[in-house]
C-alpha positions as CSV (number, residue, x, y, z in Angstrom):
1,X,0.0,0.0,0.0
2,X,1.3,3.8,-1.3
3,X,0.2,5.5,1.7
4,X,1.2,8.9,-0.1
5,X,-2.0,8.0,-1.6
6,X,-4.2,8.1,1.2
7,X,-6.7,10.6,1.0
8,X,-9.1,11.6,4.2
9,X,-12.0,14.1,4.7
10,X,-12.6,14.8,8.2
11,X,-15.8,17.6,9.0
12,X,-15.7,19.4,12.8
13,X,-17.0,22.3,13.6
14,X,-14.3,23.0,16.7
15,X,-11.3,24.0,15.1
16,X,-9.0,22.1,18.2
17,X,-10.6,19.0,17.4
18,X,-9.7,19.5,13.9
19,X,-6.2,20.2,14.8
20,X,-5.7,17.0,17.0
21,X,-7.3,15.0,15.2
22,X,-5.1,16.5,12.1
23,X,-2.1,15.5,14.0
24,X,-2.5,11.8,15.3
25,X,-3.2,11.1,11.5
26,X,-0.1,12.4,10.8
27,X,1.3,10.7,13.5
28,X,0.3,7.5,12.5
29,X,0.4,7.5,8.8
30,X,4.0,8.9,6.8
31,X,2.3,10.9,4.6
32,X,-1.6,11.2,4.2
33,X,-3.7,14.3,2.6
34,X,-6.5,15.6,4.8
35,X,-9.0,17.9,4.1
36,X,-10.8,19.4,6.5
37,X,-14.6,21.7,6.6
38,X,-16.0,22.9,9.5
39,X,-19.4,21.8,8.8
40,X,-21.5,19.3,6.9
41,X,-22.7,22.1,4.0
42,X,-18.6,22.7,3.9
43,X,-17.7,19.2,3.5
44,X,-20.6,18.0,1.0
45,X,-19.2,21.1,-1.1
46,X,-15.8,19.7,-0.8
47,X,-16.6,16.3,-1.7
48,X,-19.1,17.8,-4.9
49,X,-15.6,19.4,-6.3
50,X,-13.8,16.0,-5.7
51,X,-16.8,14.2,-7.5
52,X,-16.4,16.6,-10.3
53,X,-12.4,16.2,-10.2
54,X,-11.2,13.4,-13.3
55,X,-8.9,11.3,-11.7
56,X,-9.4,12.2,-8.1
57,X,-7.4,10.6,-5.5
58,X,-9.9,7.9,-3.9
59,X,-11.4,8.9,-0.7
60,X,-10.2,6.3,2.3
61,X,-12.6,7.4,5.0
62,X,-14.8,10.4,5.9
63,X,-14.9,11.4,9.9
64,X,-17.6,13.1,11.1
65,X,-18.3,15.1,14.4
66,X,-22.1,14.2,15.5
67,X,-22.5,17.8,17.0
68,X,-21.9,20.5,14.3
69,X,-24.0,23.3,13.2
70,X,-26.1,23.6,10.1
71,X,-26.1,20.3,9.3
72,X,-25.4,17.4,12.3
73,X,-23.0,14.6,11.7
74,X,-26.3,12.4,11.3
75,X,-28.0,14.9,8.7
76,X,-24.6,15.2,6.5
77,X,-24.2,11.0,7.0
78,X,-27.6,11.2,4.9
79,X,-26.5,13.7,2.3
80,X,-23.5,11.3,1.8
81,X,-25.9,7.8,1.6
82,X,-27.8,9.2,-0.8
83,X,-25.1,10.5,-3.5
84,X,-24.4,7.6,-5.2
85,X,-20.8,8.8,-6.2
86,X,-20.3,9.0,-2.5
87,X,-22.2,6.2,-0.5
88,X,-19.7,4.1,-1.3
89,X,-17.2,6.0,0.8
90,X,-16.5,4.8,4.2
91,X,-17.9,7.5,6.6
92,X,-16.9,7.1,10.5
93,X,-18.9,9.2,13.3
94,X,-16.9,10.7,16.5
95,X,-19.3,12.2,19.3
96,X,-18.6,13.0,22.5
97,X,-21.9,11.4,23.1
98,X,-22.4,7.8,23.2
99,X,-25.8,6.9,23.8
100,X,-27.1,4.0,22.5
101,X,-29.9,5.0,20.6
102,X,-27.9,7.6,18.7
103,X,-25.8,4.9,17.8
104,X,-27.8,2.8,16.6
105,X,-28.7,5.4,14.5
106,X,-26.2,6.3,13.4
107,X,-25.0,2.2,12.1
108,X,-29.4,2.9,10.4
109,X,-28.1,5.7,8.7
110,X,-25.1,3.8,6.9
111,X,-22.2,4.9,9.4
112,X,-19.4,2.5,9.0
113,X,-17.9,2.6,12.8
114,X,-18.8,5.5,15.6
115,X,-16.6,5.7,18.2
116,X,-16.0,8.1,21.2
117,X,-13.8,11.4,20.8
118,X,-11.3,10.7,23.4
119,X,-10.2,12.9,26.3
120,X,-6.5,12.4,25.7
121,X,-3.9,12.9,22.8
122,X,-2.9,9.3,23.0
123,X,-6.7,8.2,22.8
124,X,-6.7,10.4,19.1
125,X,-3.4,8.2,18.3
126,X,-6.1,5.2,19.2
127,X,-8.9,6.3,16.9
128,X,-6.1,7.0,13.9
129,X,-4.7,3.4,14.2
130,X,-8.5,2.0,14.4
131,X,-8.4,4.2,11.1
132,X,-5.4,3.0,9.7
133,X,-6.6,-0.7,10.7
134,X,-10.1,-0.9,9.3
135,X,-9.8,1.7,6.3
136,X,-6.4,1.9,5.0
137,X,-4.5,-0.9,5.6
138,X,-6.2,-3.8,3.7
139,X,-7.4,-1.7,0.8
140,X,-5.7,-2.4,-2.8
141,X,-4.0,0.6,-4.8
């Protein structure tokens, strides 16, 4: 696997999250392109342009917070299911919140893995080797 090649969108409205997030990707992966928006309207522009783009780099994974403005992490989830040059694309939710019913809603509305946003740098290093593990890793170039 070309991990130069690995190509994530990531959508969170808090700008640190963003940022740690950014960095225990880097951390774990040598070299990976990110793009980030800070809400789901931002991010499903983003992804129209890469939809639009010939020979785009393929899309690994899509992170989404649960609690963003304008559109939730649930609402732009939907958006992505139901563009059929994106719902292929896995999408994985992070929350703070981890009720059950919201995630079961969340596995409904076609999420590939939720997990809990950590409380500690190390835990973000967790969540970018589950990343790595399940999304990166096995796929063929």
């Amino acid at each position: 696997m070309n991990e130069a090649n690995t190509v994530i969108y990531m959508a969170d409205d808090d700008a640190d999250d963003r940022y740690f997030m950014r960095l225990s990707l880097q951390h774990v992966y040598s070299s990976v392109t990110i793009v980030e928006a800070m809400d789901g309207p931002e991010l499903l522009a983003l992804l129209g342009n890469w939809s639009q783009t010939p020979k785009a780099q393929p899309i690994q994974v899509i992170l989404l917070d649960m609690n963003m403005p304008k559109l939730n992490g649930l609402e732009t989830l939907r958006a992505l299911k139901a563009n059929p040059l994106l719902r292929h694309i896995p999408a994985v939710i992070l929350s703070t919140d981890a009720q059950p019913a919201q995630i079961a809603i969340a596995y409904q509305t076609g999420a590939s893995q939720y997990l809990e946003k950590p409380v500690s740098y190390s835990g973000l290093d967790q969540i970018a080797q589950t990343i790595r593990s399940y999304y990166i890793a096995n796929r063929i170039d």
